[in-house]
C-alpha positions as protocol buffer text, in pm:
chain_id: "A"
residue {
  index: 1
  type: UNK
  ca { x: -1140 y: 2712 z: 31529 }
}
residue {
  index: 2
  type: UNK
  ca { x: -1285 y: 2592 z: 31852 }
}
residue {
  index: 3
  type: UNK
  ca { x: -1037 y: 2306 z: 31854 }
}
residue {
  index: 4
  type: UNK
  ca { x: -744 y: 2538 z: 31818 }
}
residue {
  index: 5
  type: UNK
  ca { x: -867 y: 2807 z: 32049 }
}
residue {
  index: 6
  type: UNK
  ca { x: -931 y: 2483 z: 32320 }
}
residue {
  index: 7
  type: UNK
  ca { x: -611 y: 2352 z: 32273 }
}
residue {
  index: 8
  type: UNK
  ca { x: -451 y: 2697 z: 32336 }
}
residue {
  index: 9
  type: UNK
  ca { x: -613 y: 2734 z: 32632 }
}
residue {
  index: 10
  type: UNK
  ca { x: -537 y: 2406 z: 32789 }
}
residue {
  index: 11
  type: UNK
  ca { x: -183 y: 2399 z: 32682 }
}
residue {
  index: 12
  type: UNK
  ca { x: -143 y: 2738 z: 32706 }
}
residue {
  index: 13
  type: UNK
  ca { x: 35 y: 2781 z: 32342 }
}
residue {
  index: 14
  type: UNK
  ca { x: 162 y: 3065 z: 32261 }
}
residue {
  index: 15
  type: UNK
  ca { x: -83 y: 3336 z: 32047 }
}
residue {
  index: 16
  type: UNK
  ca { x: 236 y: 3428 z: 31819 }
}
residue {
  index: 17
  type: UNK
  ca { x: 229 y: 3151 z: 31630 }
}
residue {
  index: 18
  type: UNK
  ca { x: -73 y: 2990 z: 31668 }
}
residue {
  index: 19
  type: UNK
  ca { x: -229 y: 3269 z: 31470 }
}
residue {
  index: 20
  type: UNK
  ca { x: -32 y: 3247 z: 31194 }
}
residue {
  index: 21
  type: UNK
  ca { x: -35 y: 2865 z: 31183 }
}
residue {
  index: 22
  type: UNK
  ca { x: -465 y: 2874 z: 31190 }
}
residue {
  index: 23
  type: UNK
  ca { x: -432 y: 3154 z: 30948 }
}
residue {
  index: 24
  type: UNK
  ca { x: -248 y: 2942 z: 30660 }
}
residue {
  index: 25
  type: UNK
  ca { x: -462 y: 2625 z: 30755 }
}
residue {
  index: 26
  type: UNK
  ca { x: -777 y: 2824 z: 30705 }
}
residue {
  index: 27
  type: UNK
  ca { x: -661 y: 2950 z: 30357 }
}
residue {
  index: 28
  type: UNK
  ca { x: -525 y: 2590 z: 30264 }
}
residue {
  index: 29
  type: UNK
  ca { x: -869 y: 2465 z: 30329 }
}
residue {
  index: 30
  type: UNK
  ca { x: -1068 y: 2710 z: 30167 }
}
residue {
  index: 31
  type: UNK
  ca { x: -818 y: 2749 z: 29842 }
}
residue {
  index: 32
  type: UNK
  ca { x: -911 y: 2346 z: 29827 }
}
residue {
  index: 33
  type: UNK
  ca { x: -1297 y: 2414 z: 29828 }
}
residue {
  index: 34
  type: UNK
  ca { x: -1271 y: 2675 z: 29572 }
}
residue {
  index: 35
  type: UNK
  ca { x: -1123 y: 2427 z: 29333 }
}
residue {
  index: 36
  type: UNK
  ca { x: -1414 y: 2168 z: 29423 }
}
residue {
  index: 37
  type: UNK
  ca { x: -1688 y: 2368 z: 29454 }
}
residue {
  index: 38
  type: UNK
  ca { x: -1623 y: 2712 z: 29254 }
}
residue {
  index: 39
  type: UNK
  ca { x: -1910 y: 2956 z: 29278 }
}
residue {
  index: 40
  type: UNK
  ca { x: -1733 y: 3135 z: 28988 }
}
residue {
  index: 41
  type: UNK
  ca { x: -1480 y: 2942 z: 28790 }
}
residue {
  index: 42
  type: UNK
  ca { x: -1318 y: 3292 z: 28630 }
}
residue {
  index: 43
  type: UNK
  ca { x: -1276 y: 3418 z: 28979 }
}
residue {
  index: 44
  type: UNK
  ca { x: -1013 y: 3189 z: 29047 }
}
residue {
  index: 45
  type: UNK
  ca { x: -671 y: 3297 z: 29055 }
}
residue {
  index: 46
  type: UNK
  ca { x: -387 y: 3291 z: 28800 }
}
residue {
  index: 47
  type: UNK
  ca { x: -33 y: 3162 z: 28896 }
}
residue {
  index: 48
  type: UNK
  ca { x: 17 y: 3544 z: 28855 }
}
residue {
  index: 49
  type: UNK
  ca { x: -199 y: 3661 z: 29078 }
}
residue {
  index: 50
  type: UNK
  ca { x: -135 y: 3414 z: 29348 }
}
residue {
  index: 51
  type: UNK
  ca { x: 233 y: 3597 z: 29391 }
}
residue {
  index: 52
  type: UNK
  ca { x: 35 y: 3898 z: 29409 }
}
residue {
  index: 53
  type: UNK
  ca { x: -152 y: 3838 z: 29692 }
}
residue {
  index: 54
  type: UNK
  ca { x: 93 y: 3610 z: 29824 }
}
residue {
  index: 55
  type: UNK
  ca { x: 352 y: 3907 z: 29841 }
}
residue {
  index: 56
  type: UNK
  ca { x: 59 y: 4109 z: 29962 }
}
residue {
  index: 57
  type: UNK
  ca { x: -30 y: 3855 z: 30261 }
}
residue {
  index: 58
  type: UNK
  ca { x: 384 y: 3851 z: 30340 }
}
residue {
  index: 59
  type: UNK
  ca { x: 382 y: 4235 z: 30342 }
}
residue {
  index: 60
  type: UNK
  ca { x: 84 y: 4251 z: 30554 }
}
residue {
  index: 61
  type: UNK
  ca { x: 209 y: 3958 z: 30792 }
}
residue {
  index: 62
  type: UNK
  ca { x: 531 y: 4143 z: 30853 }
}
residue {
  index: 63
  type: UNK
  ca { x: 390 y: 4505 z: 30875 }
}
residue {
  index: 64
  type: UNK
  ca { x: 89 y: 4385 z: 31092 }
}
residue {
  index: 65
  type: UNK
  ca { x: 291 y: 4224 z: 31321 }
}
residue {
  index: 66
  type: UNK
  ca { x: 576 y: 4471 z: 31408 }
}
residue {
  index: 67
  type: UNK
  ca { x: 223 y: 4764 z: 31402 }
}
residue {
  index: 68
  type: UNK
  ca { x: 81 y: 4539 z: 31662 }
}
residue {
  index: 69
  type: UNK
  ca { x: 338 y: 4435 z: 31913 }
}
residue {
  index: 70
  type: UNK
  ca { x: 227 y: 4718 z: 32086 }
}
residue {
  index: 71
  type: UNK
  ca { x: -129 y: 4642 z: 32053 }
}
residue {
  index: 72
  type: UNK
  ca { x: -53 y: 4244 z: 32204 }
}
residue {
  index: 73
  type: UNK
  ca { x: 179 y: 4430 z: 32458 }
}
residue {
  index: 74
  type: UNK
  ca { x: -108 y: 4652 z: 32583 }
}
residue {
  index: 75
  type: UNK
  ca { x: -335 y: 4360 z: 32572 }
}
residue {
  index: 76
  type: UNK
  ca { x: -119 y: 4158 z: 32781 }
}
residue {
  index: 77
  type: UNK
  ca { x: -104 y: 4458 z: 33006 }
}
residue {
  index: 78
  type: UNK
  ca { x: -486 y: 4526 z: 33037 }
}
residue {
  index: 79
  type: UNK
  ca { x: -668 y: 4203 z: 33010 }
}
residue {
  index: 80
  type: UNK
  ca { x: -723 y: 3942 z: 33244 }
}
residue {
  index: 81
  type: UNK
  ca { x: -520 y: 3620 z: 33245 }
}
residue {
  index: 82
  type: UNK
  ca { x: -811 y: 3430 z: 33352 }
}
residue {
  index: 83
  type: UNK
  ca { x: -1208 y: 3476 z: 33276 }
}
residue {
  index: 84
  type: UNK
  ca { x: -1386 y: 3670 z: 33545 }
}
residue {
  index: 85
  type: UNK
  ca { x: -1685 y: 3520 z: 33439 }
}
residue {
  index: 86
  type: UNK
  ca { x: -1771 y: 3153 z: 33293 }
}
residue {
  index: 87
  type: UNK
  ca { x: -1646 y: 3149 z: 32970 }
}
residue {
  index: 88
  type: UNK
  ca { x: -1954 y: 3010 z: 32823 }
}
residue {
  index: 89
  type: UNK
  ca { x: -2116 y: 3369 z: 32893 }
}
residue {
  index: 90
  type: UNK
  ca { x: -1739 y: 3557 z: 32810 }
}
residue {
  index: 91
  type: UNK
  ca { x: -1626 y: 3403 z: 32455 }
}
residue {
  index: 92
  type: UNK
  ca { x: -2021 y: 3506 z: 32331 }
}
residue {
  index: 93
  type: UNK
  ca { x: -2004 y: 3834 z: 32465 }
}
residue {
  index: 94
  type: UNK
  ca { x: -1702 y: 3942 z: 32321 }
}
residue {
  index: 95
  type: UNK
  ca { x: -1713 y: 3754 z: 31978 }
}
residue {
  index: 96
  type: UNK
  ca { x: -2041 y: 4075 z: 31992 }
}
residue {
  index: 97
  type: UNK
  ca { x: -1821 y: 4336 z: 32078 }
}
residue {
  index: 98
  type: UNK
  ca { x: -1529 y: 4233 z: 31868 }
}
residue {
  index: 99
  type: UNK
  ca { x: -1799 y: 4221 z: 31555 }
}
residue {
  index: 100
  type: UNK
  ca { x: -1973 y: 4578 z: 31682 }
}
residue {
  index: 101
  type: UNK
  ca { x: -1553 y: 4729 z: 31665 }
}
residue {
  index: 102
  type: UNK
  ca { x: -1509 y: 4590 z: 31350 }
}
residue {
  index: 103
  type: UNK
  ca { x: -1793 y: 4672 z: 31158 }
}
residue {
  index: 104
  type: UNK
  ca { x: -1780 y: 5040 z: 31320 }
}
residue {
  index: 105
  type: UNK
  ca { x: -1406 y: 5077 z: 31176 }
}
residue {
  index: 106
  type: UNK
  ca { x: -1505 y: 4921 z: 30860 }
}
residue {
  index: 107
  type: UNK
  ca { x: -1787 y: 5058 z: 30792 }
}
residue {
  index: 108
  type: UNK
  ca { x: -1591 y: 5460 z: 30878 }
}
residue {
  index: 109
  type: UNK
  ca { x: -1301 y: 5337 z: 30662 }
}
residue {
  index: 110
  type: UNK
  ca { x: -1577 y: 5300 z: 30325 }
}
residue {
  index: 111
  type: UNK
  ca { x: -1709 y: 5686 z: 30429 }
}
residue {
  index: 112
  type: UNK
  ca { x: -1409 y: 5867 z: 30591 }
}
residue {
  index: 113
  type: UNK
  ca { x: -1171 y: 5956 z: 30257 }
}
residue {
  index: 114
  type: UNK
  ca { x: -844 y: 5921 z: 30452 }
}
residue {
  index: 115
  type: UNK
  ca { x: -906 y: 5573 z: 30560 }
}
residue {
  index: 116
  type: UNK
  ca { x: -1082 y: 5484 z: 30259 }
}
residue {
  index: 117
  type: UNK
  ca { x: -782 y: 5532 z: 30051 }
}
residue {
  index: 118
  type: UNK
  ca { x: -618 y: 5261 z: 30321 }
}
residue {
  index: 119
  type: UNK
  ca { x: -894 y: 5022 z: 30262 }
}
residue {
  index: 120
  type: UNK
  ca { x: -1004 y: 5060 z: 29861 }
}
residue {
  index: 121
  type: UNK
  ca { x: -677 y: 4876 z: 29811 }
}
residue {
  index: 122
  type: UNK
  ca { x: -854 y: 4569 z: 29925 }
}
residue {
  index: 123
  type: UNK
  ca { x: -1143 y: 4630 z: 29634 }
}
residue {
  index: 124
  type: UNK
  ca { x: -902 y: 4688 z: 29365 }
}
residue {
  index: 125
  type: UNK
  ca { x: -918 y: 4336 z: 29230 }
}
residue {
  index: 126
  type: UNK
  ca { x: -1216 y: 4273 z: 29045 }
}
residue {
  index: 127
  type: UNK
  ca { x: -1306 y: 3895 z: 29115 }
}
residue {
  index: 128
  type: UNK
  ca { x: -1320 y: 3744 z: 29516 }
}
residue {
  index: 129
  type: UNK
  ca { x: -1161 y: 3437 z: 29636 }
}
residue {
  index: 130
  type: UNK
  ca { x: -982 y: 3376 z: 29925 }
}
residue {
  index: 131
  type: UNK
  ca { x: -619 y: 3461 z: 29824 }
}
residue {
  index: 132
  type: UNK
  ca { x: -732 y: 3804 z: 29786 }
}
residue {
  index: 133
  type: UNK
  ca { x: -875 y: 3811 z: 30089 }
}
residue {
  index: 134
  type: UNK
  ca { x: -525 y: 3888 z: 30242 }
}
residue {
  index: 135
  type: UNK
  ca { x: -495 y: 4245 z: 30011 }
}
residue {
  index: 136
  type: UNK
  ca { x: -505 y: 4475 z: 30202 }
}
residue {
  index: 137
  type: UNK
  ca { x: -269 y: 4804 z: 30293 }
}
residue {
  index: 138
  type: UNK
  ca { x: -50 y: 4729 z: 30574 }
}
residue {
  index: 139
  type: UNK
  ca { x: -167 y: 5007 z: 30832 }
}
residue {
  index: 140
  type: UNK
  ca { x: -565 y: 4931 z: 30745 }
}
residue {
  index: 141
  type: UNK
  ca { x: -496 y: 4584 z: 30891 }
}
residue {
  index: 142
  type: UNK
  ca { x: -335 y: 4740 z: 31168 }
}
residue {
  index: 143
  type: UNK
  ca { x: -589 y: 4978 z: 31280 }
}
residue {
  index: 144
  type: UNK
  ca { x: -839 y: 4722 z: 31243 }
}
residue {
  index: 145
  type: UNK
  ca { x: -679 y: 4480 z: 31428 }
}
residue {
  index: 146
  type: UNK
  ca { x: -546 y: 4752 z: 31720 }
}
residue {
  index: 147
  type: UNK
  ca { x: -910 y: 4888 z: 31749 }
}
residue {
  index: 148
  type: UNK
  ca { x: -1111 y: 4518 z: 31789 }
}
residue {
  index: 149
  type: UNK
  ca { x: -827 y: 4346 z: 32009 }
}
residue {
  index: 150
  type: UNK
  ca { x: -794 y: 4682 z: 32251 }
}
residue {
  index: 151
  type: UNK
  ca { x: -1156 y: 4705 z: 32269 }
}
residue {
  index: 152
  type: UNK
  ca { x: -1192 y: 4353 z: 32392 }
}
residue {
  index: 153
  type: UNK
  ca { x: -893 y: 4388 z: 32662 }
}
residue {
  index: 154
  type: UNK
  ca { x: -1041 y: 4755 z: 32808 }
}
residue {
  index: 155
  type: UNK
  ca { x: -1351 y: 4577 z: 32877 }
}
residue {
  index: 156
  type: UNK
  ca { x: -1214 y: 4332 z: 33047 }
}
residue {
  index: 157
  type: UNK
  ca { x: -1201 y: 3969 z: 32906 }
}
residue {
  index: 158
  type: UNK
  ca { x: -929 y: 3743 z: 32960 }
}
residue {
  index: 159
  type: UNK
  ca { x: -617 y: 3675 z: 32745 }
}
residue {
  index: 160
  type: UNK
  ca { x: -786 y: 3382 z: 32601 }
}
residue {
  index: 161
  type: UNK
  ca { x: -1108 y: 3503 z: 32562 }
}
residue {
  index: 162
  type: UNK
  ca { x: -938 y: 3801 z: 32269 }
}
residue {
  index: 163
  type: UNK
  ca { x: -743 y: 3513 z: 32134 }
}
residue {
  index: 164
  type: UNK
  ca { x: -1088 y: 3330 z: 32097 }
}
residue {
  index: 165
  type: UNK
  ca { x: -1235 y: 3596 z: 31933 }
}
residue {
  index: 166
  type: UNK
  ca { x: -954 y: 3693 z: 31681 }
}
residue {
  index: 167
  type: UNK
  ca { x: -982 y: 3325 z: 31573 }
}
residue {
  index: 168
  type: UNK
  ca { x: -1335 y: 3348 z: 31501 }
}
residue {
  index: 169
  type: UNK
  ca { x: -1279 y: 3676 z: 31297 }
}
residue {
  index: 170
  type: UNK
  ca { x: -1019 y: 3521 z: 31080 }
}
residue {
  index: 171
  type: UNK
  ca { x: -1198 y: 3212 z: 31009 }
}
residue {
  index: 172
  type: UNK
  ca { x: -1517 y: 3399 z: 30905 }
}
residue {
  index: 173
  type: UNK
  ca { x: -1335 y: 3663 z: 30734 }
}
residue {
  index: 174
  type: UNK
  ca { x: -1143 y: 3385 z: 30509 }
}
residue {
  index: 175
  type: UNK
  ca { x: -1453 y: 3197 z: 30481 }
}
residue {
  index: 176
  type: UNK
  ca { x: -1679 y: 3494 z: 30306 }
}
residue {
  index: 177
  type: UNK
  ca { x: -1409 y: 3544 z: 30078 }
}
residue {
  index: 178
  type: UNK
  ca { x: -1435 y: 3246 z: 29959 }
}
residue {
  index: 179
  type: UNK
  ca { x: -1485 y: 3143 z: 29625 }
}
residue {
  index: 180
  type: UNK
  ca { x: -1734 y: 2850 z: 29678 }
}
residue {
  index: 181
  type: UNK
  ca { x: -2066 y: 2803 z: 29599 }
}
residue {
  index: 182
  type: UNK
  ca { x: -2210 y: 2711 z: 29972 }
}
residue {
  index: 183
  type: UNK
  ca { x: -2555 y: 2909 z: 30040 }
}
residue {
  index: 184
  type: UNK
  ca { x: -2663 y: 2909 z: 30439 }
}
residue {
  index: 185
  type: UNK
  ca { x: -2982 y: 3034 z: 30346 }
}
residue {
  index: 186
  type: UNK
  ca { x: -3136 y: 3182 z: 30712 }
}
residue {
  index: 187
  type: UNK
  ca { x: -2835 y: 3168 z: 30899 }
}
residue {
  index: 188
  type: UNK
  ca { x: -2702 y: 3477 z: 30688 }
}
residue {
  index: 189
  type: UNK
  ca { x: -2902 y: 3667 z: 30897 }
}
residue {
  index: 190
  type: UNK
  ca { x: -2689 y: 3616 z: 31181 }
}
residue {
  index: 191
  type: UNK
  ca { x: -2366 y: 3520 z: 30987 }
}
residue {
  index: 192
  type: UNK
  ca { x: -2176 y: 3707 z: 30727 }
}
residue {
  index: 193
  type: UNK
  ca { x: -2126 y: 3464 z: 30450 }
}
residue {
  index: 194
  type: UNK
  ca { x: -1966 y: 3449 z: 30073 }
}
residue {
  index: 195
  type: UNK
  ca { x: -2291 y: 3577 z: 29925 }
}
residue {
  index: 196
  type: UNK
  ca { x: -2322 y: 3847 z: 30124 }
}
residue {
  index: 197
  type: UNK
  ca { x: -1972 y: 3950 z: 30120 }
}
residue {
  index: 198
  type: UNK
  ca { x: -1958 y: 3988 z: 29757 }
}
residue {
  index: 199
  type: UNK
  ca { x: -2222 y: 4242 z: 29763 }
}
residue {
  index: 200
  type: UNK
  ca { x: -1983 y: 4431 z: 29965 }
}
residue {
  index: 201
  type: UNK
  ca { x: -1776 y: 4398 z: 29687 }
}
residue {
  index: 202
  type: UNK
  ca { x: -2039 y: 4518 z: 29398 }
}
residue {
  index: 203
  type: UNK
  ca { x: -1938 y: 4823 z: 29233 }
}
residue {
  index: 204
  type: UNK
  ca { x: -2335 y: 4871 z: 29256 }
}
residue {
  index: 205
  type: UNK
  ca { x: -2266 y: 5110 z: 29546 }
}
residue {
  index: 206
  type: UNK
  ca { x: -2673 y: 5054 z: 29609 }
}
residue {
  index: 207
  type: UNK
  ca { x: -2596 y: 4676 z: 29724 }
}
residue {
  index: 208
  type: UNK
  ca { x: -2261 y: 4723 z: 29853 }
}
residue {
  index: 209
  type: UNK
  ca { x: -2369 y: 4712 z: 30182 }
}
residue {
  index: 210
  type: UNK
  ca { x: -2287 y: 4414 z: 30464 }
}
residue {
  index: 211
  type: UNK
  ca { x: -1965 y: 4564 z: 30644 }
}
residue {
  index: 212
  type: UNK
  ca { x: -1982 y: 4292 z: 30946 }
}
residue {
  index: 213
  type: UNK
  ca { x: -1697 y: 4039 z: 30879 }
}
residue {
  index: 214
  type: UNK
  ca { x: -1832 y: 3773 z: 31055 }
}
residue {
  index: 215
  type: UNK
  ca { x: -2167 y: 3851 z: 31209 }
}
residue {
  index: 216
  type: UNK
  ca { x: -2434 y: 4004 z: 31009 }
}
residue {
  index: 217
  type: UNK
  ca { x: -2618 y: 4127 z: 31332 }
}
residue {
  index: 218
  type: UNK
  ca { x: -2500 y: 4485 z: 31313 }
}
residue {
  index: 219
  type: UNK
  ca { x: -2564 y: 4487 z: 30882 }
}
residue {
  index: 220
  type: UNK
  ca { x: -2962 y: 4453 z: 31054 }
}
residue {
  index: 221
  type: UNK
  ca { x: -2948 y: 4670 z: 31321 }
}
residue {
  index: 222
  type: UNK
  ca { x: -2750 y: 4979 z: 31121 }
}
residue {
  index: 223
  type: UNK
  ca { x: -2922 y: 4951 z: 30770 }
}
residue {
  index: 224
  type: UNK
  ca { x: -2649 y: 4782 z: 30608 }
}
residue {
  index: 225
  type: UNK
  ca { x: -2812 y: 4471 z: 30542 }
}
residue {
  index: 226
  type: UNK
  ca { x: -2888 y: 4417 z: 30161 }
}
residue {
  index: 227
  type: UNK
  ca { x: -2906 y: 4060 z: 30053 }
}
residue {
  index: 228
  type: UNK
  ca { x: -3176 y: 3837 z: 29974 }
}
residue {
  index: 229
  type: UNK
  ca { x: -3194 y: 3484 z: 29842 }
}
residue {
  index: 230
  type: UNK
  ca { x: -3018 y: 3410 z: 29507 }
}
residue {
  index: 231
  type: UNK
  ca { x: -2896 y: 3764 z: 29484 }
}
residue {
  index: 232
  type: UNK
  ca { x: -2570 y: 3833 z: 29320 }
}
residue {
  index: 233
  type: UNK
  ca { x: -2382 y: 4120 z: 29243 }
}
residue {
  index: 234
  type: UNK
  ca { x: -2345 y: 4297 z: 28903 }
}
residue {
  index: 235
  type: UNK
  ca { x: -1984 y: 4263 z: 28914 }
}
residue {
  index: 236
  type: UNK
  ca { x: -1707 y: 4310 z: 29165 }
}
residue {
  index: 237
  type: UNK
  ca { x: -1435 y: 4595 z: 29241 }
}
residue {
  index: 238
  type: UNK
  ca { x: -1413 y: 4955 z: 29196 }
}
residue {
  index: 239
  type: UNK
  ca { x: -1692 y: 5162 z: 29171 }
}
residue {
  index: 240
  type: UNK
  ca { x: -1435 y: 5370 z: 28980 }
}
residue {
  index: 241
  type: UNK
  ca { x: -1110 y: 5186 z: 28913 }
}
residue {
  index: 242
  type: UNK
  ca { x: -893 y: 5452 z: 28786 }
}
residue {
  index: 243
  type: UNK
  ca { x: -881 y: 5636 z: 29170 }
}
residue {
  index: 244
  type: UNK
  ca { x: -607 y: 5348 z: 29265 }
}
residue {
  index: 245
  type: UNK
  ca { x: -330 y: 5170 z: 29153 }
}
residue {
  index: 246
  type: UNK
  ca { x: -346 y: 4831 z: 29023 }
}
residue {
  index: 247
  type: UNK
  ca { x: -348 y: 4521 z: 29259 }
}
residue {
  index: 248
  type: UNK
  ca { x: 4 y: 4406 z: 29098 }
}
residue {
  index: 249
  type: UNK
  ca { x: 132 y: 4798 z: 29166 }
}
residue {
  index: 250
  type: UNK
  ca { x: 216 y: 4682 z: 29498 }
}
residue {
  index: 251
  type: UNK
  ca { x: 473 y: 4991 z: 29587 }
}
residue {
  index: 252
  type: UNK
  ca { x: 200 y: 5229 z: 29433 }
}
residue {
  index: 253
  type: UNK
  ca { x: -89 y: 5075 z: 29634 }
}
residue {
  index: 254
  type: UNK
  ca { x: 83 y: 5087 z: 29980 }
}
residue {
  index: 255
  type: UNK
  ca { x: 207 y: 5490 z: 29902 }
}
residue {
  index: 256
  type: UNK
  ca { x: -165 y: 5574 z: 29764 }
}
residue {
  index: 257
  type: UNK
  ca { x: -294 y: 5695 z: 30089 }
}
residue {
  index: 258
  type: UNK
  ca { x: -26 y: 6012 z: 30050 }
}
residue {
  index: 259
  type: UNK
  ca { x: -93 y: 6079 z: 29701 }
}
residue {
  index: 260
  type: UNK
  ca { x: -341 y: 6327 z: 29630 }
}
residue {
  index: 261
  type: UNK
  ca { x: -687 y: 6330 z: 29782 }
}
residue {
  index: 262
  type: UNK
  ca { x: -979 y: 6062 z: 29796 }
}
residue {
  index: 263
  type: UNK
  ca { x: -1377 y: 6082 z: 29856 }
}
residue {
  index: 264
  type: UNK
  ca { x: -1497 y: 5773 z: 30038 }
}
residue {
  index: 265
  type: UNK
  ca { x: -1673 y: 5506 z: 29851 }
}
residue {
  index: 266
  type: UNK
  ca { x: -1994 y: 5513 z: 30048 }
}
């Protein structure tokens, strides 16, 4: 990550494809690991369900990208081309902010029944690796992505200090939903990690906390916070899985938001 968002910035490569480029590296890498170093070997992913998700990340590629041409329009329109301030003080300060917007939408779109019926698409499947890290419903991944990105230009950081940040959230994102069995013991409280992020996943609602993506700061200063050493969860996925469609419904999932009405998970 810091190699790619370095050589961005001195070569001044263009953000539209070096995003997707770091994105398929990062799940390349991690898919690897989780054939290494499983945490749990029936988690992994059949050939079936790898053209699931893989026609899930396409559909969510395409549909997040024409949702946020506006978004990188505004940013380009807003934010600074260069840092006002050194970036060694900038790129900290707004990979903060960029965690505090995320968590806030993600932790509205698990209580708000509306947005919830966006985002339980994502906890459908009931195992977590990092190909289905990438299901999601199109216009969830938009609003998240619209709210952290126009959050971080309104403030005020430069071009490449968002593109900095948005690099860090996909590589920790990808990385705690990650099949692997890699423990980082005291850094969890700081980082969000794969054993906290499968909590999130429980269908324990109790221990289903940890909404931070890729800081765990705000999980300890909001409550969220749940794990502790060698904790696991009881199993993964729906607290009740007959309120959505399944994963391989892929027409059904995306329409679900429209059909009927929905209570938020918690």
């Amino acid at each position: 990550m810091v190699s790619v968002s370095a050589g961005s910035m001195r070569y001044d490569w263009d953000p539209a494809w070096v995003n997707p480029l770091f994105v398929v590296g990062t799940i390349g890498y991690l898919a690897l690991l989780e054939r290494l170093i499983p945490y749990e070997r029936a988690w992994q992913p059949s050939s079936r369900e790898w053209r699931w998700y893989g026609a899930y990340f396409l559909l969510t590629a395409a549909g997040g990208g024409l949702g946020q041409a506006a978004v990188v329009a505004a940013v380009g329109l807003v934010a600074r081309p260069e840092a006002a301030l050194p970036l060694w003080w900038e790129i900290p300060a707004a990979l903060l902010l960029a965690s505090l917007a995320n968590y806030l939408v993600h932790r509205l779109s698990h209580s708000n029944p509306w947005l919830w019926r966006l985002h339980g698409v994502h906890h459908v499947p009931d195992k977590v690796n990092v190909g289905n890290n990438g299901v999601n419903h199109i216009l969830d991944v938009v609003l998240t992505q619209g709210c952290v990105q126009l959050s971080l230009a309104l403030v005020g950081f430069s071009a490449d200090t968002v593109l900095t940040a948005g690099l860090f959230a996909v590589a920790q994102g990808y990385f705690c939903h990650a099949n692997i069995d890699v423990r980082i013991g005291v850094l969890n409280h700081v980082l969000a990690g794969p054993e906290q992020h499968r909590l999130h996943h429980s269908v324990d609602l109790s221990e289903a906390g940890h909404f931070g993506g890729d800081l765990s700061v705000w999980d300890r200063a909001f409550g969220s916070f749940t794990w502790h050493p060698d904790r696991a969860p009881v199993a993964v996925g729906l607290h009740d899985p007959a309120t959505f469609p399944e994963t391989g419904a892929i027409g059904a999932s995306l329409l679900h938001p429209w059909r009927g009405s929905g209570r938020g998970r918690g």
